[in-house]
N, C-alpha and C positions, 0 to 999 in steps of 0.2 A: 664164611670166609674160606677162603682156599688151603690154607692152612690153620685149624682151629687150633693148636698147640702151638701154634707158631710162637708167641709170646713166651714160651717156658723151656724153648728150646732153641732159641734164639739172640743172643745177646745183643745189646742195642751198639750200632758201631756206624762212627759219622766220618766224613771227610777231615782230613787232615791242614793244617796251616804250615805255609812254608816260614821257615824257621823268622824270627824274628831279627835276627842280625842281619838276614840275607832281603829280607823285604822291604827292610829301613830305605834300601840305595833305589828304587824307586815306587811309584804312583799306582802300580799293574795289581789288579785282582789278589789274592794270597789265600783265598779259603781253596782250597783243591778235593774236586768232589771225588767219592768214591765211584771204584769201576759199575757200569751198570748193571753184570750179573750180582754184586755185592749189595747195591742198591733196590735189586730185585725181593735180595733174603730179607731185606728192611722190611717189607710193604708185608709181608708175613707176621711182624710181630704185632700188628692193629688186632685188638681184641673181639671185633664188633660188641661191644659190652652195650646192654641195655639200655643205659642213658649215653649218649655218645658227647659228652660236655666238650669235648676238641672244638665241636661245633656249634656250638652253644649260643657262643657271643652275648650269654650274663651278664649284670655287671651285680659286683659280688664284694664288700667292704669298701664301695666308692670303684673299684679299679672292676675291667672287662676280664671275665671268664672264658677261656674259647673265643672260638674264632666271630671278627665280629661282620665277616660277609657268609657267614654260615656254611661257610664251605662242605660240598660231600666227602671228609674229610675217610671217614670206614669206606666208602665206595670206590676210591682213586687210591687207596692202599693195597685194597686187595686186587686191584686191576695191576697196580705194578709188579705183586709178588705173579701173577697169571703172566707176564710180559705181554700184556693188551694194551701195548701205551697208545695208540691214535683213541682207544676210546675215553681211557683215562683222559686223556687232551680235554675230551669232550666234556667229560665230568668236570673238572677240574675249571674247567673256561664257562659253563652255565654257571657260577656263581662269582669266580674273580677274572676279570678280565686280563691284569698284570698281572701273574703271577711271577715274571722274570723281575717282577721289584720286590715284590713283597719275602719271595722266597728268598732274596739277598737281603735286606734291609727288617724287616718286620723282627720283633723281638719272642715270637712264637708264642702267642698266646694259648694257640690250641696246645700245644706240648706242655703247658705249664696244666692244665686241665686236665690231660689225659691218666686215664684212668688207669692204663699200665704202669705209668709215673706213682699213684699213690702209694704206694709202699714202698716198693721198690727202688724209687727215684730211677729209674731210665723208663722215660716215654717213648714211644714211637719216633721216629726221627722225621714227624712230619712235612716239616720245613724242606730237609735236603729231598724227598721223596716227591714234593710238590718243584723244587727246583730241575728234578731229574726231569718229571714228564714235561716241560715246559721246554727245557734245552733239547730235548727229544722232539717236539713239535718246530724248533725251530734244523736244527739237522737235519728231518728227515723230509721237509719242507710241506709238512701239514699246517705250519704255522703260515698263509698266504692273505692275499687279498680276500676279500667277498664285500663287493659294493652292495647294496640293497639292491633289491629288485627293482622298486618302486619307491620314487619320489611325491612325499604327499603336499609338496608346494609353500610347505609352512619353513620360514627362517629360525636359526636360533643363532646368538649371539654368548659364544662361553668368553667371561673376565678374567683372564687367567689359566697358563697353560701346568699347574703342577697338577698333584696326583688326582685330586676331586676336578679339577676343570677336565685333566684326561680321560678321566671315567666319565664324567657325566656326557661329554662331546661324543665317545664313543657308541655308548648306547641310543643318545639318541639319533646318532645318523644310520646307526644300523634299523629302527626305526620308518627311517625314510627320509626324515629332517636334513634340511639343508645349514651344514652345521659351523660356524667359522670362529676360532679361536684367536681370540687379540690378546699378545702378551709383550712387556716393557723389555723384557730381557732380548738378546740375542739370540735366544737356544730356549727351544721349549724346554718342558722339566719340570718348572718350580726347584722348591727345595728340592728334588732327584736329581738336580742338573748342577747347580752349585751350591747348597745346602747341606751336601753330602758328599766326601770326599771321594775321589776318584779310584781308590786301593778299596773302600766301601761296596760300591756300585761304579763299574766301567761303564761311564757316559755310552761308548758304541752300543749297548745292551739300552738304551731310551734312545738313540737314533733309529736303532733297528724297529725300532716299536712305533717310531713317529713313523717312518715310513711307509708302514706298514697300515696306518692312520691315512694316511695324506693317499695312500693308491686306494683306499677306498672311499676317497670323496672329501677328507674334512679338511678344509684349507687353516693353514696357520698363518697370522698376521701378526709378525715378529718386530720389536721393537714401537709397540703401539701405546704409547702410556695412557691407556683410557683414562681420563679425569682428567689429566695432565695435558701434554701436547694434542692426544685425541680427546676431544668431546663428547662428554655421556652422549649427548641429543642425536650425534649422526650417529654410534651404534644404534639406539633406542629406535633411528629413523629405519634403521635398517633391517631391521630382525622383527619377528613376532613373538620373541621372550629373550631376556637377556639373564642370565645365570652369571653371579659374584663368584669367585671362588680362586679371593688373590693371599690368600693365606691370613695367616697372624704373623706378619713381619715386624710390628714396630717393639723392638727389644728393650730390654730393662734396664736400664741405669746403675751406675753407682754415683748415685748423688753426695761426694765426699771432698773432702777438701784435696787439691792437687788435681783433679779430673781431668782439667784441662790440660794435662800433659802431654806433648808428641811421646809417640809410639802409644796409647792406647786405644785402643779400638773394639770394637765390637766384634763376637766371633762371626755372624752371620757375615760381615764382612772382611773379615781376612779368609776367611774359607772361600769366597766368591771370590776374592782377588786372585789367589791360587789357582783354583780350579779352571776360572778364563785365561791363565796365561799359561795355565800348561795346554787345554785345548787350542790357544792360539797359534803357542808359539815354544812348544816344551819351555819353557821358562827364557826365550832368550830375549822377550821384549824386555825384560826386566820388571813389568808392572807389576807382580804378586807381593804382596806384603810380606814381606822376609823375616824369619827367623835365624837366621844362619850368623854362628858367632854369637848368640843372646843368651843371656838370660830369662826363662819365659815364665812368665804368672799368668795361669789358667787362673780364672773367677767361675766358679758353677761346675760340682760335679757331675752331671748328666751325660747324656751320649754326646751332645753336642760338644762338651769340655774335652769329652775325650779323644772326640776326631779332632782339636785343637792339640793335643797333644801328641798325637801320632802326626798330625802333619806337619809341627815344629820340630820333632824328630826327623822325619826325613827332608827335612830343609837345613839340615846342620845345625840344631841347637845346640848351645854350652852346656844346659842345664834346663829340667823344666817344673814347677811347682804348680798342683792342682787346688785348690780350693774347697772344699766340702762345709758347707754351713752344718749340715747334721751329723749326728753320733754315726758310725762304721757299723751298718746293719749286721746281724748275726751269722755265723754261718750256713745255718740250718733253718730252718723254720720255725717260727717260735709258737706255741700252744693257741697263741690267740692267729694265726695265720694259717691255717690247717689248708689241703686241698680239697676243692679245685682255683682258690685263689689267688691271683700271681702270688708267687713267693717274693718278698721283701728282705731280698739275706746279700747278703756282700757278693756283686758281681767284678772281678779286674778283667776288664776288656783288651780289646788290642793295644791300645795306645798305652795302656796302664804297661802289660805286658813288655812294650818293647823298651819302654824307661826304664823296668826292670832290669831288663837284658841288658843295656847301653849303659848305664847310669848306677847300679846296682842294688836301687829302691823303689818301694813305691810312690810315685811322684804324688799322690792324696794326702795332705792335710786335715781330715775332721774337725768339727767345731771350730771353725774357723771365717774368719769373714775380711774383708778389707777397711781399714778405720779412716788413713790417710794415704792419700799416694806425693811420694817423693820428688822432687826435680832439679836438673843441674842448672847451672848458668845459665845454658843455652835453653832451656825449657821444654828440654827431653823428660822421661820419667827415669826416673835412680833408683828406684826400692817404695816399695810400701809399708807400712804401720799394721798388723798385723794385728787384731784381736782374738783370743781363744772366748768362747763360748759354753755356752751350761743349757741343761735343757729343764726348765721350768713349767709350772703349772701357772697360766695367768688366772687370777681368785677373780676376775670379774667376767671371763669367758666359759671359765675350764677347758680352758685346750693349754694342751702344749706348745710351748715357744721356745725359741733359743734367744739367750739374753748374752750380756756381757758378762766373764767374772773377773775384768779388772786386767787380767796377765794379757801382755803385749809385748811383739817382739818384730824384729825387721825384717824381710827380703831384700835384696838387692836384685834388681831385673832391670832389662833394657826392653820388655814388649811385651804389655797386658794385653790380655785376651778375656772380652766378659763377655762369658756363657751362661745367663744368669735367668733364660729364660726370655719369655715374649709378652707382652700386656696388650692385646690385641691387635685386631689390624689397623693398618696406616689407614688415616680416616678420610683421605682426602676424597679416593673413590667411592666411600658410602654419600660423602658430602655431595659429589658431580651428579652422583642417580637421586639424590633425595631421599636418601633410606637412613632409619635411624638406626642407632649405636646403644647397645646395653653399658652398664657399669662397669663392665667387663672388656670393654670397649673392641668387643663383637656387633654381630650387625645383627638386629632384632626381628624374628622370625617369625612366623606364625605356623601351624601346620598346614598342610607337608610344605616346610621349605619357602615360603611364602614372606614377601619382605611388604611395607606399608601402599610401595608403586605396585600400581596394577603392572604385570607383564614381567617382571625383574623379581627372580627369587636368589637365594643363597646358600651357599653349602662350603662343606671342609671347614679348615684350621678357622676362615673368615665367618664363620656363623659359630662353630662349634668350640675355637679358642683350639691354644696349642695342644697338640698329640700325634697320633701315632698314622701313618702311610697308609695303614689296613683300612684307620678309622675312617681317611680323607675318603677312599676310594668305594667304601661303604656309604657312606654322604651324597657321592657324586653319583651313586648309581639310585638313589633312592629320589635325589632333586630332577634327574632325569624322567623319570616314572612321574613327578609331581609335572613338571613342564607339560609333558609328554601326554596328558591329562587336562590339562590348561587347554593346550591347544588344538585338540581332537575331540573332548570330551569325555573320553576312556581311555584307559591305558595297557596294553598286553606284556609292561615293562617287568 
């Protein structure tokens, strides 16, 4: 390493967030990176430590250890603290193609691994270090085109334009493949485009990427409902491998009395409401599902619940309540969680943060769940029926569950929002290819990637079930290699 003491003489020091009162008032970015000489001193504290688990990508009591595209995580650290950033670029880009997503959105698995972390608790600040060289390749404008050289005559058909159909399309046009992405939505993306708030990830940072896509060969076919309006048979006719990969959209229910209430909704869909009418039309068509003036009941503590929270904040909510089915994990690490395993301890995110600020609490409920939702006259939703919850050992599984323990109390809200998770993909498309469906009501695979129709394989959220951007793009670069393989015989993916 360039700097072997770097770690002990070094303290770990990240970008800053602009204040939460002031970022409520719009939509725009709010993490604010450090200067690059400061982000330099970062890339100094990487240990090169003997097992390098940052990059690991274990999976380690169920959950991924490290990074799960194996990124040259000790390599592009000490190329930053050198100020070698076009080669870092290089490093950095042989193993994740997006990095401009990941290093915004991803929850840092390597940092939770890394081994300066163990003790100490401050890891390398991988994430912003990987954001740095990446923003850096696009300013200095090493980040360009490069069409293949050579075209090897073979079609491929990607279902689906988010993070695993992005990955996978990319790799294999660079390949040589003739590569054409069909997606229902208006705006590539997937979940990066309206699955994830725009203060999250600034939409122009996935335009600048598709573009950057499309000058190097791979056409997008926008607004294509394969299964739907378009028919498997003419992609199918059309390509010499056709690649799944439309997420795990079909979300979960709350199957309760009162459901049928106006104003509730599903979060995957007030987010996508929002998100299309501010890129349309900064919010003047009016089409975004509004919180402003409301009362808001979040269902499901996750990230998703909590960009429902942040973004009914800055649409002028009254008031907003989160949800949490489970106990309020610890603040430390508990004995049986040791590193290099994600830590499982109480994270308040942004959105949590700015109810803080605004509101002067934390908008999470624990143990908690929804029993009944309420309604006026008109057959609006009025409040919901509130159960607290207990955590239990079931004597016929041995796992633990959360049950009822009787106490019940009310809400009053004008606009549920259930974030309650995904039970696999919408099945209509596995139905139009002929491909079957697990339990899980994912699409059944074989190895590598491989679905029951000859020629049509699957990857991401729609093979794999819900998770994480790193995971999808991880999928999509590996179903690429499996095609890629299919159709030449060998693969150098």
């Amino acid at each position: 390493m360039g700097k072997v003491t770097g770690f002990m003489e070094i303290a770990r020091q990240t970008g800053t967030q602009r204040p939460p009162e002031e970022r409520i008032r719009d939509f725009n970015e709010f993490h604010l990176p450090l200067p690059l000489e400061e982000q330099q001193a970062q890339g100094a504290r990487c240990m090169d430590c003997g097992v390098p688990f940052c990059q690991s990508g274990m999976m380690i009591g169920g959950m991924a250890s490290g990074c799960p595209l194996h990124n040259l995580i000790p390599e592009w650290n000490d190329l930053v603290y050198q100020r070698r950033w076009e080669l870092a670029l290089q490093r950095l880009m042989a193993t994740n193609r997006f990095p401009e997503f990941t290093s915004r959105v991803c929850p840092a698995l390597c940092e939770a691994a890394c081994t300066c972390g163990m003790a100490a608790g401050a890891p390398v600040s991988v994430r912003e270090n990987e954001h740095a060289i990446i923003e850096y390749g696009y300013a200095s404008g090493a980040m360009r085109p490069v069409p293949p050289p050579v075209r090897t005559g073979k079609k491929v058909a990607v279902v689906g334009a988010g993070p695993a159909g992005l990955a996978a399309a990319d790799l294999l046009n660079r390949r040589g493949h003739t590569v054409t992405v069909y997606d229902r939505e208006d705006r590539p993306g997937g979940l990066l485009m309206y699955g994830i708030p725009n203060m999250k990830l600034d939409k122009s940072v996935i335009e600048r990427r598709i573009a950057l896509m499309e000058a190097e060969g791979i056409r997008f076919v926008l607004g294509a409902d394969v299964g739907g309006s378009l028919p498997a048979r003419e992609v199918l006719e059309s390509a010499d491998a056709v690649v799944l990969c439309c997420g795990a959209k079909q979300p979960r229910d709350l199957p309760v009395p009162g459901r049928e209430a106006a104003g509730i909704h599903f979060a995957v869909d007030y987010l996508t409401s929002v998100t299309r009418s501010l890129l349309d039309s900064r919010f003047a068509d009016g089409r975004a599902i509004s919180a402003a003036g409301k009362q808001v009941l979040v269902v499901g503590g996750g990230d998703t619940g909590n960009d429902c929270v942040g973004t009914a904040i800055r649409q002028g909510c009254a008031g907003v309540v989160q949800l949490e089915m489970m106990p309020c994990p610890p603040q430390t690490r508990t004995a049986d969680n040791s590193w290099p395993e994600w830590p499982r301890v109480c994270k308040t995110d942004y959105g949590q943060q700015e109810a803080i600020a605004l509101f002067g609490q934390d908008p999470r409920l624990y143990q908690t769940t929804v029993k009944e939702f309420l309604c006026r006259e008109d057959g609006s939703v009025s409040g919901a029926v509130i159960a607290r919850l207990e955590s239990r050992v079931d004597e016929s599984t041995g796992r633990r569950v959360m049950v009822p323990t009787g106490e019940e109390f009310t809400l009053d809200c004008d606009l549920v929002l259930i974030a309650a998770g995904f039970t696999g993909c919408q099945p209509y498309v596995a139905d139009a290819f002929g491909v079957e469906l697990t339990g899980r009501g994912t699409v059944a695979t074989g190895a590598p990637y491989t679905t029951g129709v000859p020629s049509v394989f699957a990857c991401g959220d729609m093979r794999r079930g819900q998770s994480l951007v790193v995971w999808a793009l991880r999928e999509g670069q590996e179903a690429a290699a499996a095609v890629d393989r299919y159709l030449m015989g060998y693969t150098n993916l």
